[in-house]
MOPAC internal coordinates of N, CA, C and O (Angstrom, degrees):
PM7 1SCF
backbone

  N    0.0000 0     0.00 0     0.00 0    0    0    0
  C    1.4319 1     0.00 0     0.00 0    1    0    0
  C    1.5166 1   111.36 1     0.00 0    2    1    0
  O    1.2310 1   125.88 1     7.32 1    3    2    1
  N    1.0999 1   106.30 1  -172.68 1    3    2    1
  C    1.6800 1   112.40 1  -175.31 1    5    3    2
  C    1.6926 1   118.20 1  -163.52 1    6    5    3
  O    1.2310 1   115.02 1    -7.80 1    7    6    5
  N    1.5436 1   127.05 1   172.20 1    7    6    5
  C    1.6795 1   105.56 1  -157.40 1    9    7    6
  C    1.2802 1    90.74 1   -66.15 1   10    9    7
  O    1.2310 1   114.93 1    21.37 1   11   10    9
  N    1.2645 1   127.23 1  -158.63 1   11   10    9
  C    1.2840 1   145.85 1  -150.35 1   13   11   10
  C    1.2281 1   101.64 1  -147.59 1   14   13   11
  O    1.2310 1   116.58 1   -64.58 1   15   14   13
  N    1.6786 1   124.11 1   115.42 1   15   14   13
  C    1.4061 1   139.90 1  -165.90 1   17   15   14
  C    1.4327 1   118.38 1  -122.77 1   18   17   15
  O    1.2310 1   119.60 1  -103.10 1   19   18   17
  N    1.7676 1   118.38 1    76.90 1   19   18   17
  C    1.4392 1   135.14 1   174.01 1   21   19   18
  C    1.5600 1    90.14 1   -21.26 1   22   21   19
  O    1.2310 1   121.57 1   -29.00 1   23   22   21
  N    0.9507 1   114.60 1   151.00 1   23   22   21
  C    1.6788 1   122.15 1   144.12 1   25   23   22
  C    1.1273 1   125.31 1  -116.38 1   26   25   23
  O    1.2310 1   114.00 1   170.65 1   27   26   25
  N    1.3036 1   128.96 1    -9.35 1   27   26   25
  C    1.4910 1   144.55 1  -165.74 1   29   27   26
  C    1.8698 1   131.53 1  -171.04 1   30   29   27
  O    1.2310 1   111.13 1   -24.88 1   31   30   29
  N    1.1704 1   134.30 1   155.12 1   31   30   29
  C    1.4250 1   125.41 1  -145.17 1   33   31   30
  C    1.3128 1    91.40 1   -54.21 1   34   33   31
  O    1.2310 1   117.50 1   133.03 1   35   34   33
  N    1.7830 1   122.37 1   -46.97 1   35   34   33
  C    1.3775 1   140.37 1  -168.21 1   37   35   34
  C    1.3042 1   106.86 1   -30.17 1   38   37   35
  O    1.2310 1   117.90 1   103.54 1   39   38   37
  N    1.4684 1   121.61 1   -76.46 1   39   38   37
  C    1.6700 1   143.53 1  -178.02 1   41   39   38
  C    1.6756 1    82.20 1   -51.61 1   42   41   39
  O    1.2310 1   106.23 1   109.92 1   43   42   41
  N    1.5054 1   143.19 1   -70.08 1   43   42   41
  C    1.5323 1   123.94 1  -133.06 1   45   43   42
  C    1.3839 1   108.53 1   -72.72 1   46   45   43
  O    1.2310 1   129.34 1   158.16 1   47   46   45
  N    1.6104 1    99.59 1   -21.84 1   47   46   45
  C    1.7452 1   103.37 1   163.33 1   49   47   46
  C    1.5581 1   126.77 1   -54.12 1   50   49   47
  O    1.2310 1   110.47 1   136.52 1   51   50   49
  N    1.0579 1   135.52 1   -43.48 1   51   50   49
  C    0.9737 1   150.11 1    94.61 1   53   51   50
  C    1.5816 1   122.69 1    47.38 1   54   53   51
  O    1.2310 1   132.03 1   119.55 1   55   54   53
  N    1.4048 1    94.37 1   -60.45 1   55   54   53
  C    1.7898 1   116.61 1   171.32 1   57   55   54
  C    1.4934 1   106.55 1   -69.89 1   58   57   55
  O    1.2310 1   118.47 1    14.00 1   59   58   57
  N    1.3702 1   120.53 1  -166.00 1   59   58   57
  C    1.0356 1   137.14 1   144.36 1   61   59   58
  C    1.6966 1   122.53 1  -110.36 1   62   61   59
  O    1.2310 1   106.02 1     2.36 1   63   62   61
  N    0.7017 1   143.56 1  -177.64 1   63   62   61
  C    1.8452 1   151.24 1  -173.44 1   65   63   62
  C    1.5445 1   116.85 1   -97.06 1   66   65   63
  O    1.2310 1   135.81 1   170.49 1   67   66   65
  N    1.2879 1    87.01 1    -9.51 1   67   66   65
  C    1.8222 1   104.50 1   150.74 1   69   67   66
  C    1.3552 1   114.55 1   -39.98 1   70   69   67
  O    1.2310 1   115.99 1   -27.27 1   71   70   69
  N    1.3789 1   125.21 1   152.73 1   71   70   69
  C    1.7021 1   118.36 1   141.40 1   73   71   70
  C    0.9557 1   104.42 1   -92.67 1   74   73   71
  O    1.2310 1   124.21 1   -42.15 1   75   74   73
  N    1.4003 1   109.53 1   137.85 1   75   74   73
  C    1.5190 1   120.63 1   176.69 1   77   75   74
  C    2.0802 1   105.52 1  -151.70 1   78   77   75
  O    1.2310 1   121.26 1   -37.89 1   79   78   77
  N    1.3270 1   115.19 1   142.11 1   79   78   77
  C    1.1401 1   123.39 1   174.86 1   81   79   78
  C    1.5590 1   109.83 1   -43.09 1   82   81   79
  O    1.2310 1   124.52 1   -38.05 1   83   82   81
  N    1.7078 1   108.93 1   141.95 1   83   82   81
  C    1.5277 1    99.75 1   179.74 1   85   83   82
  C    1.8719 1    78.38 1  -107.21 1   86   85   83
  O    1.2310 1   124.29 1    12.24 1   87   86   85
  N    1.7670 1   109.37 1  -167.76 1   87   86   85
  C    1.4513 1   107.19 1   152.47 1   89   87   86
  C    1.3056 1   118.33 1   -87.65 1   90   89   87
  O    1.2310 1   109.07 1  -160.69 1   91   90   89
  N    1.5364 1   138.08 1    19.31 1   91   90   89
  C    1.3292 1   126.83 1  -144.63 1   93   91   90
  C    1.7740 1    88.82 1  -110.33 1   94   93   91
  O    1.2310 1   114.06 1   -56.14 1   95   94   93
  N    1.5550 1   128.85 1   123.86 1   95   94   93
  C    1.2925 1   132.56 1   159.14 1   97   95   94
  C    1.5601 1   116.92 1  -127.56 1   98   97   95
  O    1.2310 1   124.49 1   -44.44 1   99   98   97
  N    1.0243 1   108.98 1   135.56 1   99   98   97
  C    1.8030 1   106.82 1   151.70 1  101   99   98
  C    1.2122 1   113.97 1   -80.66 1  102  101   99
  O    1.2310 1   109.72 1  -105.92 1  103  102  101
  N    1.2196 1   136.88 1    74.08 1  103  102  101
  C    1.6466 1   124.38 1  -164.86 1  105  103  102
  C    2.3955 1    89.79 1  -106.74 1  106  105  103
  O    1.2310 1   128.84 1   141.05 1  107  106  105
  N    1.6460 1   100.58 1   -38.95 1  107  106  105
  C    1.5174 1    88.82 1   168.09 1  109  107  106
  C    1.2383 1   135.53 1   -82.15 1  110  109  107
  O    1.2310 1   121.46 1   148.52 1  111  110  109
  N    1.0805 1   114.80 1   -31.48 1  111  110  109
  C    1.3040 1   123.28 1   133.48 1  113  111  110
  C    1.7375 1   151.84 1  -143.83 1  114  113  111
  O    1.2310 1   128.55 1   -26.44 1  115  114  113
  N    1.2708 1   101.14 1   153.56 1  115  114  113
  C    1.8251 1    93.90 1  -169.17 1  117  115  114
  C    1.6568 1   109.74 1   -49.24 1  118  117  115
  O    1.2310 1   137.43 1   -31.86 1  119  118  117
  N    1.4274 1    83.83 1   148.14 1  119  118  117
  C    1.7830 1   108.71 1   174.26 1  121  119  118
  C    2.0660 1   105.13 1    50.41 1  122  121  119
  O    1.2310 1   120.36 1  -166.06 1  123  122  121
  N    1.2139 1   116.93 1    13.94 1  123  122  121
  C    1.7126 1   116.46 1   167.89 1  125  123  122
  C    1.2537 1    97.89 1  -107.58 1  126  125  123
  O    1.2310 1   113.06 1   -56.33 1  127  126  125
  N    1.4001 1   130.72 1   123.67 1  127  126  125
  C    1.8969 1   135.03 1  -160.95 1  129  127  126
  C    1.4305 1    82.85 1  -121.21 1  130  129  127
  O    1.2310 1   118.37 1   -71.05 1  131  130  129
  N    1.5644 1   120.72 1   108.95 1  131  130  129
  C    1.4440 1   113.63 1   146.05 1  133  131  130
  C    1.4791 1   130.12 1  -104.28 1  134  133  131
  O    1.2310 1   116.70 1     8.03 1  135  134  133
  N    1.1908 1   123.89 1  -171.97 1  135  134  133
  C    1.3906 1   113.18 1   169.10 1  137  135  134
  C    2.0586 1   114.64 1  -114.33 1  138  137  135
  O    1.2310 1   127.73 1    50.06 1  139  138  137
  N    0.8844 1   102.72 1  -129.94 1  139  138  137
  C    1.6428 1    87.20 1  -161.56 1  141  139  138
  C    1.8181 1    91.49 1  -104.93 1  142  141  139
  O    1.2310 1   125.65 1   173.83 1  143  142  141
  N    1.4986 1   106.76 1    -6.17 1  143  142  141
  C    1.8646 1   113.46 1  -172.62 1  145  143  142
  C    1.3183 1    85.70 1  -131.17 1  146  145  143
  O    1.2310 1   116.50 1  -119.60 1  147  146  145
  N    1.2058 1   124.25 1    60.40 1  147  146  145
  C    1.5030 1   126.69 1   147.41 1  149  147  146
  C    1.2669 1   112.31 1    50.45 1  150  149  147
  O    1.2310 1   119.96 1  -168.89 1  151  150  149
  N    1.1135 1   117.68 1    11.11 1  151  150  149
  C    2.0128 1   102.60 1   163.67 1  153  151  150
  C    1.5541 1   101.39 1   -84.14 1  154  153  151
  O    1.2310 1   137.02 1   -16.57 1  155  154  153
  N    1.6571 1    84.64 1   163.43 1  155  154  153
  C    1.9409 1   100.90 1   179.33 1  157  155  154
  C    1.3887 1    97.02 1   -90.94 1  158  157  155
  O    1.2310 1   116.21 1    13.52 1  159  158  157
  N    1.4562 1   124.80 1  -166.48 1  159  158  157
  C    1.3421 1   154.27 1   151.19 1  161  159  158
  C    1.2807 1   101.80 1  -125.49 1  162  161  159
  O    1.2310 1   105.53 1   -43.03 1  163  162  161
  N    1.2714 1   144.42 1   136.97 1  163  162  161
  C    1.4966 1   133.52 1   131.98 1  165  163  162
  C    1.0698 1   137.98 1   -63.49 1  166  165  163
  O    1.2310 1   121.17 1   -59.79 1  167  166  165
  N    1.4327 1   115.37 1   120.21 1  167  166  165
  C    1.6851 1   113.81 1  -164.48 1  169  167  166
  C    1.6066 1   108.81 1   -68.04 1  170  169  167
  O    1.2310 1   113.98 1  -166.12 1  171  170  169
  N    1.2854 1   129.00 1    13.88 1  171  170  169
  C    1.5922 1   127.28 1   164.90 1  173  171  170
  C    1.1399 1   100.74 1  -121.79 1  174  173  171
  O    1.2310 1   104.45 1  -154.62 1  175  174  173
  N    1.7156 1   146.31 1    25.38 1  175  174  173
  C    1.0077 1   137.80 1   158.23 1  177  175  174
  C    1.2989 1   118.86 1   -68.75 1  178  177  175
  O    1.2310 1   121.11 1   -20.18 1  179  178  177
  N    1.2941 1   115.48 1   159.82 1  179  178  177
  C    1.8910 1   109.58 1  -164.33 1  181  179  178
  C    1.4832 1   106.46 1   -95.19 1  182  181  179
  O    1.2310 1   120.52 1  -166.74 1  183  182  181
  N    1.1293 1   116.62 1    13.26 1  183  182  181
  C    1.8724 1   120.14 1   155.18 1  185  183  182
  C    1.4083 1   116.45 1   -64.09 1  186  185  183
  O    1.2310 1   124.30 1   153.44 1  187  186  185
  N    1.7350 1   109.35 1   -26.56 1  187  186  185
  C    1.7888 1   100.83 1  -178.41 1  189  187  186
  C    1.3616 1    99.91 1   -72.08 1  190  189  187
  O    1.2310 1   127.11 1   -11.99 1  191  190  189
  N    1.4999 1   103.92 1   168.01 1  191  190  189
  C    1.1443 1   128.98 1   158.94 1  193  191  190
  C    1.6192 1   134.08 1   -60.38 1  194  193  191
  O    1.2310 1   100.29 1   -37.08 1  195  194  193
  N    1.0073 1   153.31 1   142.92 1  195  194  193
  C    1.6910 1   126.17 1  -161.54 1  197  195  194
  C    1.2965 1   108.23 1   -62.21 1  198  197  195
  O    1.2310 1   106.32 1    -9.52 1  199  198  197
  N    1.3990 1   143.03 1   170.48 1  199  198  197
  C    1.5444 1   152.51 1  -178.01 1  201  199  198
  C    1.5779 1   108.74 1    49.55 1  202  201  199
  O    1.2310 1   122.23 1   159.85 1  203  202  201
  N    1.4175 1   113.33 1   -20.15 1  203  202  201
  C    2.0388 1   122.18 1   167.36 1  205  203  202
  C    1.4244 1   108.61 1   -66.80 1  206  205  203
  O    1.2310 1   135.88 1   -29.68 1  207  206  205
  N    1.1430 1    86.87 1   150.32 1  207  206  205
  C    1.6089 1   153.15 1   -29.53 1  209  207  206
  C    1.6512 1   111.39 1   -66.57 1  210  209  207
  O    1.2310 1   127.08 1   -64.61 1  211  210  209
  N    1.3717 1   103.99 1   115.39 1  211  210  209
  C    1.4073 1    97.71 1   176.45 1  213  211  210
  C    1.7910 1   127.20 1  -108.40 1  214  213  211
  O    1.2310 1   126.48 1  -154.29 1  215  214  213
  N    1.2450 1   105.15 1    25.71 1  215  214  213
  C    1.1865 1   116.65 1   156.76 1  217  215  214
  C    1.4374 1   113.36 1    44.56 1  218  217  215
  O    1.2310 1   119.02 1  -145.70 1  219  218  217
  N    1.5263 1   119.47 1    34.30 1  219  218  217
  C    1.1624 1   127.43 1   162.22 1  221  219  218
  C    1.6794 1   111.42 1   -77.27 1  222  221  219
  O    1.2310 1   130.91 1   -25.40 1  223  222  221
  N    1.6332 1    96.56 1   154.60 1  223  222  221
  C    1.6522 1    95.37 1  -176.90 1  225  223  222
  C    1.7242 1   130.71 1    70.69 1  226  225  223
  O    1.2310 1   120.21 1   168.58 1  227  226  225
  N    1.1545 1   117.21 1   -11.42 1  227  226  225
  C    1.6589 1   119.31 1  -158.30 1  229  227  226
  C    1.1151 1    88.97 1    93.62 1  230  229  227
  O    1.2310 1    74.84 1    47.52 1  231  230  229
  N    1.2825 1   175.39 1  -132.48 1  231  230  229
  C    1.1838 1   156.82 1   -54.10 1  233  231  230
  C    1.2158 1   124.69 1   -47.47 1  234  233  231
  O    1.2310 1   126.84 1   -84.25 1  235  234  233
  N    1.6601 1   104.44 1    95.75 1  235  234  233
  C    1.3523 1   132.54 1   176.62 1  237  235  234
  C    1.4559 1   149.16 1   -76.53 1  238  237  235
  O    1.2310 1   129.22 1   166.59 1  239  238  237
  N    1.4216 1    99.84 1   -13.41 1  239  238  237
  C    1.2475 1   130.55 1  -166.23 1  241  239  238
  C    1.6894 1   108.99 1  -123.76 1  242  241  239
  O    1.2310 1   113.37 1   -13.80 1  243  242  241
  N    1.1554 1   130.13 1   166.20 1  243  242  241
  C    1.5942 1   143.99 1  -163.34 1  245  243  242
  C    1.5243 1   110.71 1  -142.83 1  246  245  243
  O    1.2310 1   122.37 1   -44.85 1  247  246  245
  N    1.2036 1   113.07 1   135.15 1  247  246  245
  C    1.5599 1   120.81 1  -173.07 1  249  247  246
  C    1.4961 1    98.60 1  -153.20 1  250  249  247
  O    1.2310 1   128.84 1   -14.04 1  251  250  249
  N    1.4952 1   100.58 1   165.96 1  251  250  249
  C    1.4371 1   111.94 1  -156.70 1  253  251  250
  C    1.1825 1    80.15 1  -125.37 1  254  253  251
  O    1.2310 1   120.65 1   -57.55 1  255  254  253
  N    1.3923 1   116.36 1   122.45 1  255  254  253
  C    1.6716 1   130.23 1   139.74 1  257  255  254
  C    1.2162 1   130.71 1  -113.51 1  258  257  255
  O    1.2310 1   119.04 1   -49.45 1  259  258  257
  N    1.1452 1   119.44 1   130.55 1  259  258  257
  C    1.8508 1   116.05 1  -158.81 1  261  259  258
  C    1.2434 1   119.10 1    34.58 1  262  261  259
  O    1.2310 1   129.93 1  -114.20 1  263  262  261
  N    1.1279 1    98.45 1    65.80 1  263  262  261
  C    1.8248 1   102.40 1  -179.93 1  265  263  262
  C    1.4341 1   115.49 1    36.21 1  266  265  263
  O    1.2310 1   120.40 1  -141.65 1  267  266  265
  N    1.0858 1   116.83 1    38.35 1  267  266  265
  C    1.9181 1   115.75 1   141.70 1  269  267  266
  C    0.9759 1   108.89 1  -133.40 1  270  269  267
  O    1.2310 1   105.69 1     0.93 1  271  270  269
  N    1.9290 1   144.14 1  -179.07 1  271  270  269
  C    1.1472 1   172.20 1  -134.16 1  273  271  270
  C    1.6339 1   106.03 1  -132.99 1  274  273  271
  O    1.2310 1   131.57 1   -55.12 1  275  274  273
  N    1.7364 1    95.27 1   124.88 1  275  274  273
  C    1.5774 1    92.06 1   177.10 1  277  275  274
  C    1.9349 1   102.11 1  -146.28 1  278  277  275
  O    1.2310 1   136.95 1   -72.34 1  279  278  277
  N    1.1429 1    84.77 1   107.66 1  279  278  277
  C    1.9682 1    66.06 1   173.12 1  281  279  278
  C    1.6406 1   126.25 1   -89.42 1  282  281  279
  O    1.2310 1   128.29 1   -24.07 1  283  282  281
  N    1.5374 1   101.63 1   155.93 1  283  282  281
  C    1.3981 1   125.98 1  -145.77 1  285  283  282
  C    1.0530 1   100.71 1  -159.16 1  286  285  283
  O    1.2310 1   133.58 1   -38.69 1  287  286  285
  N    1.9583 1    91.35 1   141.31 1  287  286  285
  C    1.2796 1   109.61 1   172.36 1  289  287  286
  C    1.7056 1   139.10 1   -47.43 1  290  289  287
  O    1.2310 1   108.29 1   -73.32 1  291  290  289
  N    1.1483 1   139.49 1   106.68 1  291  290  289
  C    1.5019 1   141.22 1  -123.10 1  293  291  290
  C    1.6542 1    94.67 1   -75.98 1  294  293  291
  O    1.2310 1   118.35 1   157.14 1  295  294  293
  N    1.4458 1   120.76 1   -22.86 1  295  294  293
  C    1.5190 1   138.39 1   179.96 1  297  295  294
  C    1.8272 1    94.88 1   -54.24 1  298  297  295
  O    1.2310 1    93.53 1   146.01 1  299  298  297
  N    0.7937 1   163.17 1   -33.99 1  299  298  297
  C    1.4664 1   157.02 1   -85.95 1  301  299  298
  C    1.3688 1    94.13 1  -158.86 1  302  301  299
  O    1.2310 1   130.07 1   -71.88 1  303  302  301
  N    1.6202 1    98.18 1   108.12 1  303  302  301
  C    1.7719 1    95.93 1  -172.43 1  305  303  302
  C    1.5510 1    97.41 1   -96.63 1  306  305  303
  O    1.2310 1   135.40 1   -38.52 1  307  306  305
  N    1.6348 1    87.81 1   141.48 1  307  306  305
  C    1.3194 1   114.32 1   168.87 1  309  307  306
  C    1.5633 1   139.48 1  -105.15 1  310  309  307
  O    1.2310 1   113.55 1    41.68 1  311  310  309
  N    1.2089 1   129.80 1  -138.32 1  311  310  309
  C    0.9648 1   137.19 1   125.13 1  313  311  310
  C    1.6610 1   130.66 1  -124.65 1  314  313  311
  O    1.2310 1   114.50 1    -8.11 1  315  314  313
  N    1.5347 1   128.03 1   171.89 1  315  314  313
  C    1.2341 1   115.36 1  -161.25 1  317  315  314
  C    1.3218 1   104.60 1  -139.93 1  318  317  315
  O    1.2310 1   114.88 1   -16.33 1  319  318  317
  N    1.8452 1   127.31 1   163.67 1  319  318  317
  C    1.3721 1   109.94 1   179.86 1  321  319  318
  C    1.8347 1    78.45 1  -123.41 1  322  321  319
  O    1.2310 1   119.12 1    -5.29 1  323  322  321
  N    1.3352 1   119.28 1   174.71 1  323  322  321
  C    1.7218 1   115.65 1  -167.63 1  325  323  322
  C    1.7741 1    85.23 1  -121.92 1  326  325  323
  O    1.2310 1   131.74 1   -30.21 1  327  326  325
  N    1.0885 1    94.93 1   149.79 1  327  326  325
  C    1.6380 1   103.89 1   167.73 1  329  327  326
  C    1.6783 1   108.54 1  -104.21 1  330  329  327
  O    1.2310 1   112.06 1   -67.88 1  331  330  329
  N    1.1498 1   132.57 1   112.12 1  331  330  329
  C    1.4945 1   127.99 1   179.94 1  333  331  330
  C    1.5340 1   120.94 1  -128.26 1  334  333  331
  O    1.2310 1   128.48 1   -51.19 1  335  334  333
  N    1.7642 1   101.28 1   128.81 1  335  334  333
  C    1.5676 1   112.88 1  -172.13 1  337  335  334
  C    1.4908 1    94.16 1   -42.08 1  338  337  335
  O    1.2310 1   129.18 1   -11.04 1  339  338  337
  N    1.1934 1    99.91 1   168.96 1  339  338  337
  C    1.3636 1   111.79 1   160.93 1  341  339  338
  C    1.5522 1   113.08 1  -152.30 1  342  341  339
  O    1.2310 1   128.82 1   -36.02 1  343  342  341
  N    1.4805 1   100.61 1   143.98 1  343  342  341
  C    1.7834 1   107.02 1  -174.81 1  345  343  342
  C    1.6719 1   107.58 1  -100.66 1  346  345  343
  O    1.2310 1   125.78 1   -39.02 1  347  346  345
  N    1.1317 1   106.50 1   140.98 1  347  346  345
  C    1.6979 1   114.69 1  -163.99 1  349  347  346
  C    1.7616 1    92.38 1  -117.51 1  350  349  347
  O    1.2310 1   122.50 1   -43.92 1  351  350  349
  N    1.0581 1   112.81 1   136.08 1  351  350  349
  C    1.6774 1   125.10 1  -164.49 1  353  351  350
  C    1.7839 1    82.05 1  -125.14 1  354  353  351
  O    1.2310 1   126.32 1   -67.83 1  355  354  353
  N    1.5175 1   105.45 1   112.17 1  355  354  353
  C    1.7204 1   101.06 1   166.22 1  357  355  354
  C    1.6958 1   101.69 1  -130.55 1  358  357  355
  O    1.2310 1   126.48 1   -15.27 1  359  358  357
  N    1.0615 1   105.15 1   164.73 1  359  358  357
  C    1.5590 1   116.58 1   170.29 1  361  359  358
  C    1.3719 1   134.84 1   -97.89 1  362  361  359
  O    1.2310 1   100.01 1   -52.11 1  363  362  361
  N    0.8017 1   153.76 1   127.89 1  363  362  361
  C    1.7481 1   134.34 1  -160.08 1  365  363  362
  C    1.7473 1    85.72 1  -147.07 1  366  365  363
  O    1.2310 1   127.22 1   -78.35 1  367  366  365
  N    1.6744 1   103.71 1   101.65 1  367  366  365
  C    1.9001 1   103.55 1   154.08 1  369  367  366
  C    1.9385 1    85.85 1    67.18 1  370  369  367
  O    1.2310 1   109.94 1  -106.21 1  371  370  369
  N    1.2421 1   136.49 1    73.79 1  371  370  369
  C    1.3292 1   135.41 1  -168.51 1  373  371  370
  C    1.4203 1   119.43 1    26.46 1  374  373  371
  O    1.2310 1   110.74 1   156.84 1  375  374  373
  N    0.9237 1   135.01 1   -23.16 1  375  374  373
  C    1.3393 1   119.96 1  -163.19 1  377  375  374
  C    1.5433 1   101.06 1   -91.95 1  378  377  375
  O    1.2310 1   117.34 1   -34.09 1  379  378  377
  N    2.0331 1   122.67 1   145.91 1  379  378  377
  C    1.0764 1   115.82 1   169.08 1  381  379  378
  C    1.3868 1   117.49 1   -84.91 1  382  381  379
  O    1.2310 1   123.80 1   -24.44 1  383  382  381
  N    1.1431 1   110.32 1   155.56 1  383  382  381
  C    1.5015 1   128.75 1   166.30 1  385  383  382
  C    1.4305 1   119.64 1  -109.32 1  386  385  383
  O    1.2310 1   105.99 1   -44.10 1  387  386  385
  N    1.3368 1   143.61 1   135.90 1  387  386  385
  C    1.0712 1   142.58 1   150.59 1  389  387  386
  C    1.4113 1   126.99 1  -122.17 1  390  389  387
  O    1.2310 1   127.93 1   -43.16 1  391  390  389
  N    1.8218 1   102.33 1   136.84 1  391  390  389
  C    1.2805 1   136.18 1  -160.93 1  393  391  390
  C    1.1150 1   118.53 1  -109.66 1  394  393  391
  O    1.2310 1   103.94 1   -77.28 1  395  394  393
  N    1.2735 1   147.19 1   102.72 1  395  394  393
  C    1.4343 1   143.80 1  -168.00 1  397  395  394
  C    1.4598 1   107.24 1  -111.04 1  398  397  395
  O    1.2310 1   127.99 1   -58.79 1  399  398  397
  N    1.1000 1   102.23 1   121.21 1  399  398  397
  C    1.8878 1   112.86 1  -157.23 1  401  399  398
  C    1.6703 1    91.66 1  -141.15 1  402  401  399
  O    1.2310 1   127.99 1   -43.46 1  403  402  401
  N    1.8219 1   102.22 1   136.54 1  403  402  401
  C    1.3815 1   111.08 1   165.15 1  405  403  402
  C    0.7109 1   112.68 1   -81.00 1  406  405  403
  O    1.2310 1   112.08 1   -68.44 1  407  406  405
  N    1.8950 1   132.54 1   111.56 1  407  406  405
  C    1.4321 1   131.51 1   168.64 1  409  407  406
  C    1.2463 1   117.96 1  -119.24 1  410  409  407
  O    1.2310 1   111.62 1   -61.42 1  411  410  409
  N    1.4380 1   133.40 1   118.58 1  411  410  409
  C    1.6117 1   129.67 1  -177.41 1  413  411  410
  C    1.5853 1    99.79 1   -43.34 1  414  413  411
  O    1.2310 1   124.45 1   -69.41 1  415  414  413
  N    1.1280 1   109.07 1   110.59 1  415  414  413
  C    1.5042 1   106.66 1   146.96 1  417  415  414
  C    1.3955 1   123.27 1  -116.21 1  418  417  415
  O    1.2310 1   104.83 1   -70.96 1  419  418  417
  N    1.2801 1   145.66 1   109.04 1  419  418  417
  C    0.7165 1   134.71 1  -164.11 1  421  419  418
  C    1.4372 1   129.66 1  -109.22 1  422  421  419
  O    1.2310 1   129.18 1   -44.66 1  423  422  421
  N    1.3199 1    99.91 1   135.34 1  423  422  421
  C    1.8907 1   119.24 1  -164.20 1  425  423  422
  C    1.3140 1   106.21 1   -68.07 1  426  425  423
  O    1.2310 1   121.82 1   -35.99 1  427  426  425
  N    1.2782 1   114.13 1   144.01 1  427  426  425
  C    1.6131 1   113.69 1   165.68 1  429  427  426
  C    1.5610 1   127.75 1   -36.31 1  430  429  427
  O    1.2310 1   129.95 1   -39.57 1  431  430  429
  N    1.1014 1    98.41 1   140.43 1  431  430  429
  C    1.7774 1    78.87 1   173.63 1  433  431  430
  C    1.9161 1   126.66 1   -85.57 1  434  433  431
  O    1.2310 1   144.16 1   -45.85 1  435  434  433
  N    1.2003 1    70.65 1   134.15 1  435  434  433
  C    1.7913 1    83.97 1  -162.67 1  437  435  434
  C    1.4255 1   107.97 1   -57.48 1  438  437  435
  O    1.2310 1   119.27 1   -41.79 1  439  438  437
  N    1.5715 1   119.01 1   138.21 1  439  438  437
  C    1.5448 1   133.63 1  -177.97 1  441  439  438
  C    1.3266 1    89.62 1   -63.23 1  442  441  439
  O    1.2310 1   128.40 1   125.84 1  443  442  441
  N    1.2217 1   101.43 1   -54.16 1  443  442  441
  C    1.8549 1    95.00 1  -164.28 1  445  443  442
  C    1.5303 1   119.96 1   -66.69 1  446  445  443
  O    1.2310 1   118.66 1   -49.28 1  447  446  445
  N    1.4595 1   120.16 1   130.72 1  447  446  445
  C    1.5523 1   117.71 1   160.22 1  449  447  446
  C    1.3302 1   124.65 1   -66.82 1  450  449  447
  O    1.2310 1   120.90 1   -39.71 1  451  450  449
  N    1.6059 1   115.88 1   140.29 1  451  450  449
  C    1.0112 1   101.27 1   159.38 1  453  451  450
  C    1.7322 1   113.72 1  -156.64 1  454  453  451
  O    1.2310 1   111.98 1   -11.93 1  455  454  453
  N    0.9142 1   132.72 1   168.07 1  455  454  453
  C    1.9025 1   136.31 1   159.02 1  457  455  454
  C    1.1114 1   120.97 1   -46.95 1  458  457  455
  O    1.2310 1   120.87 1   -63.38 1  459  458  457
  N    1.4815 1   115.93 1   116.62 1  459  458  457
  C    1.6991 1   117.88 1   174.53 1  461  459  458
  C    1.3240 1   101.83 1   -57.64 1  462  461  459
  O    1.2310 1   126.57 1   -48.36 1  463  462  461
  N    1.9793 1   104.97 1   131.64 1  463  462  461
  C    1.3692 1   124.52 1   148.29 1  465  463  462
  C    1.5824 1   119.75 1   -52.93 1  466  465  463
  O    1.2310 1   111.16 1   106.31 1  467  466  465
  N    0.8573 1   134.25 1   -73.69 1  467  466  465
  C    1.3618 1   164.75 1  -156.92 1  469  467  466
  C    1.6830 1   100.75 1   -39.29 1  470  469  467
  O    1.2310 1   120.10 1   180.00 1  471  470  469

């Protein structure tokens, strides 16, 4: 699995009002926010927070506070929710089939803090 990258108010609901690590960084380059499977965010999308992302400090990394987007220094332990494939086992006429489909599922949020990998 890998962090877990809201794309929209829908998904940040989703969260809790926690801060918690999203997957979204510019770490290759400034102000382009991807996630760990190559999608962007747009830094004028209405998921930021007001005056976000303002890219003070290096701030490389993205976190969710009260359900909007704020980037932050990647040092700054958090907590995280995991995004994990999931394999779908179906049957068609007896025989199984299996389907391996990326679906957010999302993991508890972990007690423990820690620094985005990603």
């Amino acid at each position: 699995g890998w962090l877990w990258a809201p794309k929209n108010e829908e998904e940040l609901g989703l969260g809790t009002s926690r801060e918690y690590w999203t997957g979204w960084n510019d770490r290759d380059l400034e102000g382009t926010f991807m996630d760990m499977k190559n999608n962007t965010l747009r830094s004028d999308d209405s998921v930021w927070d007001d005056r976000e992302p303002n890219y003070h400090n290096e701030k490389d990394c993205v976190k969710s506070k009260d359900m909007r987007l704020n980037d932050e220094d990647c040092d700054k332990k958090l907590s995280f929710y995991c995004d994990i494939p999931v394999t779908k086992i179906a049957t068609s006429k007896g025989t199984p089939t299996t389907t391996t489909t990326a679906i957010t599922s999302i993991a508890a949020l972990q007690d423990t803090t820690t620094r985005p990998n990603n």
